[in-house]
N, CA, C and O of each residue as an XYZ file, in Angstrom:
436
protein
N      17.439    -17.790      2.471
C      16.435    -16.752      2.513
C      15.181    -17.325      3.157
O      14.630    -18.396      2.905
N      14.807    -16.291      4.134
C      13.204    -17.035      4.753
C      12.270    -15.641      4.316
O      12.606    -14.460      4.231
N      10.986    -16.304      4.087
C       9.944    -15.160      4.126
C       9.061    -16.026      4.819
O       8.529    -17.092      4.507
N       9.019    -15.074      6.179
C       7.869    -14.925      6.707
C       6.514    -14.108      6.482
O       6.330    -12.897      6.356
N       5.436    -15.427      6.473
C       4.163    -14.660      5.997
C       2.507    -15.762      6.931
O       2.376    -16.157      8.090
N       1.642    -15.870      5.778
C       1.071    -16.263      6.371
C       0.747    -17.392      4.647
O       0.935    -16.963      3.508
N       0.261    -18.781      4.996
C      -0.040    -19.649      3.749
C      -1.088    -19.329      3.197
O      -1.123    -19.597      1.996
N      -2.388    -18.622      3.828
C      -3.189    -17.957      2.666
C      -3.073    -16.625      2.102
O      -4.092    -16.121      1.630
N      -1.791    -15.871      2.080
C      -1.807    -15.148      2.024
C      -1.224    -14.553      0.680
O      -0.006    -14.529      0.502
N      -2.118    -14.070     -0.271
C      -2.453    -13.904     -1.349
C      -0.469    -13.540     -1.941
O       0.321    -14.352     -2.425
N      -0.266    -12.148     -1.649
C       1.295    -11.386     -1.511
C       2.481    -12.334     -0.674
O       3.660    -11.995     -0.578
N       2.013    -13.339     -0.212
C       3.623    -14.074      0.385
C       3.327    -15.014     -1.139
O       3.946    -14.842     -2.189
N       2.246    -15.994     -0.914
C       2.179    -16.657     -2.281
C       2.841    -16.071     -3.872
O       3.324    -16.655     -4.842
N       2.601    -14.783     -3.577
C       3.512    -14.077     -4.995
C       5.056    -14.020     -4.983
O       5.786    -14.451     -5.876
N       5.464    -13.390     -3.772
C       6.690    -12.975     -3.272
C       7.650    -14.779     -3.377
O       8.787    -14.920     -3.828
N       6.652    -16.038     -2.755
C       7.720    -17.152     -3.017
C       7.864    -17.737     -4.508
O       8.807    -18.424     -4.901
N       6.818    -17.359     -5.216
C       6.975    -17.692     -6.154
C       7.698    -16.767     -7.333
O       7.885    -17.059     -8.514
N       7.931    -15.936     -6.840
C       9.057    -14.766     -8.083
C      10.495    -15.857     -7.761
O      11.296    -16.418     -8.509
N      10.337    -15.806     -6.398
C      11.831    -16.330     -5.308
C      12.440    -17.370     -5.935
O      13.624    -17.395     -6.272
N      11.264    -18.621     -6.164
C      11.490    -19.593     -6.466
C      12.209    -19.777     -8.001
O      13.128    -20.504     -8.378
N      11.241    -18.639     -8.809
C      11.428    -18.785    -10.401
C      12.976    -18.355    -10.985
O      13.690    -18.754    -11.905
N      13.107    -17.080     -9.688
C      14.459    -16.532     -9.962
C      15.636    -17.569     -9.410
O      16.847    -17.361     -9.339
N      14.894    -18.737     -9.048
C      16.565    -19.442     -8.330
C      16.725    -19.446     -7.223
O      17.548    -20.259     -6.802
N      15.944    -18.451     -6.125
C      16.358    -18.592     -5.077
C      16.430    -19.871     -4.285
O      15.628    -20.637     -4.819
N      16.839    -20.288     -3.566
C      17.070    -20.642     -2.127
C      16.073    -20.208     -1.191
O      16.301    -19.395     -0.295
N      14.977    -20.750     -1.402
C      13.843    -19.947     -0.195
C      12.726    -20.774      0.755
O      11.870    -21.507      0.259
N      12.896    -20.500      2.459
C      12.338    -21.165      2.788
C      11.087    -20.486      3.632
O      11.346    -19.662      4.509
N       9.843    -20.827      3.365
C       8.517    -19.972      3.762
C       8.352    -20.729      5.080
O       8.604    -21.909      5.321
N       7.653    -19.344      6.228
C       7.577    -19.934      7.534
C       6.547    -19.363      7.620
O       6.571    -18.238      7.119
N       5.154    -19.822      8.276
C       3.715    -19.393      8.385
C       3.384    -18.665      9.570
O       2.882    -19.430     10.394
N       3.473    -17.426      9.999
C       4.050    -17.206     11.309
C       2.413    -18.022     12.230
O       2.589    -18.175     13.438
N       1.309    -18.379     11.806
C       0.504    -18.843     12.450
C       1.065    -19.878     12.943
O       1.406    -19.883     14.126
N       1.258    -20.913     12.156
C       1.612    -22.957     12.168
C       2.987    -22.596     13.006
O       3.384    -23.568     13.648
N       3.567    -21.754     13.102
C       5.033    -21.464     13.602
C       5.658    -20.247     14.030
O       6.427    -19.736     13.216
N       5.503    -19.704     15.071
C       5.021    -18.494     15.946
C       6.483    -18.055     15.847
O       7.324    -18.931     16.047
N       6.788    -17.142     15.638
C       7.942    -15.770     15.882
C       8.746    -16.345     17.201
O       7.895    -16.429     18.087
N       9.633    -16.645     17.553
C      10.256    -16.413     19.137
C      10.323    -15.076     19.714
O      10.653    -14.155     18.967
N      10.055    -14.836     20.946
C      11.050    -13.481     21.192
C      11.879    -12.880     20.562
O      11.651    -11.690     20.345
N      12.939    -13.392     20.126
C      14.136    -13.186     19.919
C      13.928    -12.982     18.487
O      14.661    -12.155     17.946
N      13.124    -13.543     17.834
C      13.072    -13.263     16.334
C      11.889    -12.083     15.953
O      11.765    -11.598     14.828
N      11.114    -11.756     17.049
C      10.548    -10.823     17.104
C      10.878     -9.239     17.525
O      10.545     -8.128     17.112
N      11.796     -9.826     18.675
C      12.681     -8.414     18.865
C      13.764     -8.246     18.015
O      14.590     -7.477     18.509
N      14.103     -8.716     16.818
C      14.873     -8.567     15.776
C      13.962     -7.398     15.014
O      14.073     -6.172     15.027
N      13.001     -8.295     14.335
C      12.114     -7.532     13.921
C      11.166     -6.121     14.059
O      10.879     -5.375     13.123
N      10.772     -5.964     15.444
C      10.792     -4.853     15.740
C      11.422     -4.138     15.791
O      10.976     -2.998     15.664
N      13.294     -4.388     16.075
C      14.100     -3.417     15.675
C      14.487     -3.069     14.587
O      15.237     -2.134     14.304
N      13.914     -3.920     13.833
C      14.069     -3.410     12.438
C      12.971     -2.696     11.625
O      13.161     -1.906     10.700
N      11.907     -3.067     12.078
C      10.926     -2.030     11.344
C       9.573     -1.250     12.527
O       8.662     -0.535     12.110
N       9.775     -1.619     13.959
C       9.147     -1.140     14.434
C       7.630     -1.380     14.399
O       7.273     -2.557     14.456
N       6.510     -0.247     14.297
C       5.059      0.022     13.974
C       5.022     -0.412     13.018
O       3.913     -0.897     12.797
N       5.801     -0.534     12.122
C       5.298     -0.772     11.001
C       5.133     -2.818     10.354
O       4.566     -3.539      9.532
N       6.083     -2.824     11.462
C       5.724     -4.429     11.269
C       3.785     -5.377     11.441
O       3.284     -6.454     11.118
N       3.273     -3.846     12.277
C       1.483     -4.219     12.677
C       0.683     -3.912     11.472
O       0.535     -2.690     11.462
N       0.176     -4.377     10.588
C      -0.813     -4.169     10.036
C      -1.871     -3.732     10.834
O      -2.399     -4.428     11.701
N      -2.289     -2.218     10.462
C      -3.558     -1.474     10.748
C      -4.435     -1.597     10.283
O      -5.348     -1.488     11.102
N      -4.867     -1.841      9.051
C      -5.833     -2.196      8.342
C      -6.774     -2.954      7.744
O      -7.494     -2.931      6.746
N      -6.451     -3.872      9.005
C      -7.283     -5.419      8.492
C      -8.030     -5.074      9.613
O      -7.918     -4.104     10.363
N      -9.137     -6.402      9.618
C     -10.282     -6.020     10.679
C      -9.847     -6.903     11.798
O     -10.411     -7.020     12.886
N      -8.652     -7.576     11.344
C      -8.496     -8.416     12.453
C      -7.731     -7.200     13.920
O      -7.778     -7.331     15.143
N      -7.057     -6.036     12.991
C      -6.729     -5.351     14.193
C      -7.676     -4.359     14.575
O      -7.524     -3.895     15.705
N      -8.952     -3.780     13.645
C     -10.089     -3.443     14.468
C     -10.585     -4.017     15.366
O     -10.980     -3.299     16.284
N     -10.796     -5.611     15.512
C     -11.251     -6.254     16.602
C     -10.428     -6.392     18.021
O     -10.786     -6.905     19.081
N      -9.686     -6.005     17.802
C      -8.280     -5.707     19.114
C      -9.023     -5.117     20.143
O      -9.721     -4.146     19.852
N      -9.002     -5.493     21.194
C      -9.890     -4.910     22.080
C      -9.104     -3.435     22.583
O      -7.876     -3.474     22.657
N      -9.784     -2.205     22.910
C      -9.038     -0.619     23.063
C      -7.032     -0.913     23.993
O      -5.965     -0.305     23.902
N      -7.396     -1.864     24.593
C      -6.598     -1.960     25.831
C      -5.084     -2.807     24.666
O      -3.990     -2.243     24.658
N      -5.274     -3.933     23.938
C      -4.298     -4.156     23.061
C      -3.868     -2.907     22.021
O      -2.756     -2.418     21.827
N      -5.116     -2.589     21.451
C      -4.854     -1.587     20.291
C      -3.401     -0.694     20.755
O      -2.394     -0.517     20.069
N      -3.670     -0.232     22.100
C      -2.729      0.682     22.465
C      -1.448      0.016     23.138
O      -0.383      0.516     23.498
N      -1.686     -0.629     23.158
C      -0.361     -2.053     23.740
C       1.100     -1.581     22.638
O       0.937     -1.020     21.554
N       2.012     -1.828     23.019
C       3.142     -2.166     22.333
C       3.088     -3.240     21.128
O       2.844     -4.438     21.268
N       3.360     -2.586     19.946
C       3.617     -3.950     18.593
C       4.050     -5.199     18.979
O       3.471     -6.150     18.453
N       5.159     -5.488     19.976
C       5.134     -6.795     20.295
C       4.262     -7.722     21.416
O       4.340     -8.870     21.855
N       3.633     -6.880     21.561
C       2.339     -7.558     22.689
C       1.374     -7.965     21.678
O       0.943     -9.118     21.650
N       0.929     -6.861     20.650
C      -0.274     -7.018     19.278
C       0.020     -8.468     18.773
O      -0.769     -9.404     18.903
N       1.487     -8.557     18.069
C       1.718     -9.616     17.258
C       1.730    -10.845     18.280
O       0.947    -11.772     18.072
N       2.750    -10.888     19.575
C       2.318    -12.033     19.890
C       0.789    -12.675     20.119
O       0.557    -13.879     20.007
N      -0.079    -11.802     20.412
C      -1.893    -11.681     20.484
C      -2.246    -12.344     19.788
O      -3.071    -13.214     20.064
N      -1.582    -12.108     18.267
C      -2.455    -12.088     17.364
C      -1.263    -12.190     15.875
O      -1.051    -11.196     15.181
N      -0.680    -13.388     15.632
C       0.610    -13.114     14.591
C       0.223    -13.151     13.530
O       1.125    -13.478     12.759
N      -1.375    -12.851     12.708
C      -1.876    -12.630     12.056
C      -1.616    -11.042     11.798
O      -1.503    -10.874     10.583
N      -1.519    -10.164     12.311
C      -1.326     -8.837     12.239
C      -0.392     -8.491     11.872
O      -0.303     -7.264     11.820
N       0.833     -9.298     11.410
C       2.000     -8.418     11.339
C       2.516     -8.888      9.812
O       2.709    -10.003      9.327
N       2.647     -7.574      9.293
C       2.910     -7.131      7.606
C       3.446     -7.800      7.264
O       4.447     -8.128      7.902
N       3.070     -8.546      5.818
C       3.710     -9.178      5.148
C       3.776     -8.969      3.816
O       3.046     -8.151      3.254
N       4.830     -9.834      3.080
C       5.875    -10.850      3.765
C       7.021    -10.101      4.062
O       7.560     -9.253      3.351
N       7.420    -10.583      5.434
C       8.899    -10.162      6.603
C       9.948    -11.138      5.285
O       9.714    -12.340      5.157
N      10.647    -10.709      4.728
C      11.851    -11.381      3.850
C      13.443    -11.371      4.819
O      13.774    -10.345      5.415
N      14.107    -12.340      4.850
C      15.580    -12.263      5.660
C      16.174    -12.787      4.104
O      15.948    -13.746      3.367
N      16.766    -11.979      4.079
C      18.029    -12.442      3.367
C      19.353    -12.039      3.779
O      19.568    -10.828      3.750
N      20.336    -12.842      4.178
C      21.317    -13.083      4.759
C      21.208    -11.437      6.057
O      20.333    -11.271      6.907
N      22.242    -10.616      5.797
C      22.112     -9.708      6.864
C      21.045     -9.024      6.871
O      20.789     -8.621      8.005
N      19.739     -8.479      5.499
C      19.098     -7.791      5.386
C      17.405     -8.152      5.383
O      16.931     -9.132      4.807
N      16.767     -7.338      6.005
C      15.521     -7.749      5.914
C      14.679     -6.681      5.328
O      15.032     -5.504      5.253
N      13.450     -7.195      4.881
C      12.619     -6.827      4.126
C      11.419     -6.809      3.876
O      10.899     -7.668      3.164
N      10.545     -5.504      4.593
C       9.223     -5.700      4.309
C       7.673     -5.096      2.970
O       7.438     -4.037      2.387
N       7.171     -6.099      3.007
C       6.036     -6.428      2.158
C       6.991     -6.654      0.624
O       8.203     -6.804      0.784
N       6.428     -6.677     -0.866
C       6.340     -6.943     -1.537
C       6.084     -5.710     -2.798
O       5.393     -5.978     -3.781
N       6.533     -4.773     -2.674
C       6.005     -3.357     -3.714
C       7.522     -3.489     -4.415
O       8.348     -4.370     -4.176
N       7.635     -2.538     -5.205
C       8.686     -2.670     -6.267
C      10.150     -2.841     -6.012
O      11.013     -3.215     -6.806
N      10.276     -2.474     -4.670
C      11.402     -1.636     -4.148
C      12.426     -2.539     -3.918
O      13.647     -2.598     -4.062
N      10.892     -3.687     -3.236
C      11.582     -4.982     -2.909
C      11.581     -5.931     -3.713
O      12.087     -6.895     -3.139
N      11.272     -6.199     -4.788
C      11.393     -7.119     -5.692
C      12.449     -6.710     -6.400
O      13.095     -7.639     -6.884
N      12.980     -5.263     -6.701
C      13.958     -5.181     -7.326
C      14.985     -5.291     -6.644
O      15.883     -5.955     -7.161
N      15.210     -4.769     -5.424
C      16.144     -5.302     -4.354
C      16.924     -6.585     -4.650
O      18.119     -6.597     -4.945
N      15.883     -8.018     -4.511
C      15.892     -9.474     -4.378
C      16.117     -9.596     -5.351
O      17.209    -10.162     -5.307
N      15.834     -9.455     -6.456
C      15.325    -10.284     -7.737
C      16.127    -10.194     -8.759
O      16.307    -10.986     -9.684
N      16.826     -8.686     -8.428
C      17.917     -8.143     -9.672
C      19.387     -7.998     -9.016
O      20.191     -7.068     -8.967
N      19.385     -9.376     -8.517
C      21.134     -9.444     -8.415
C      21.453    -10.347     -9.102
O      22.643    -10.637     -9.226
């Protein structure tokens, strides 16, 4: 299992540590210290699309008009601070952020 997130980031810090307590097998990747490939990015976008961009931080208010409107994978490579976390892989399935849906998902097998 990998969760991608970011190391100060309040919700990956929660999400590895349920991971850890329950037993998992889990290895955290910082997408800053260790950037997305293409290939692991166009995974990702096909899997969750827009919604992989966090809108609501100021880091994507500061996006200059011309990114804002850019394609999600132009934003994140920009800027891999922007993109929602934590991205969870577990074996075929992936999984984003941390609300109930997904902890019960992971946590209760």
């Amino acid at each position: 299992m990998v969760i991608y997130g970011l190391s100060t980031c309040s919700t990956c810090k929660k999400a590895l540590k349920a991971m850890e307590q329950a037993g998992k097998d889990v290895v955290f990747r910082d997408v800053r210290a260790e950037p997305l490939s293409e290939t692991e990015l166009a995974t990702l976008i096909a899997e969750f699309g827009d919604r992989l961009v966090d809108r609501t931080t100021n880091d994507w208010r500061s996006l200059s008009d011309w990114l804002k409107h850019s394609e999600a994978e132009d934003q994140l490579a920009a800027k891999p601070k922007l993109m929602a976390r934590p991205v969870i892989h577990d074996g075929d399935a992936y999984y984003l952020g941390w609300d109930e849906a997904v902890q019960q998902a992971l946590l209760s097998e």
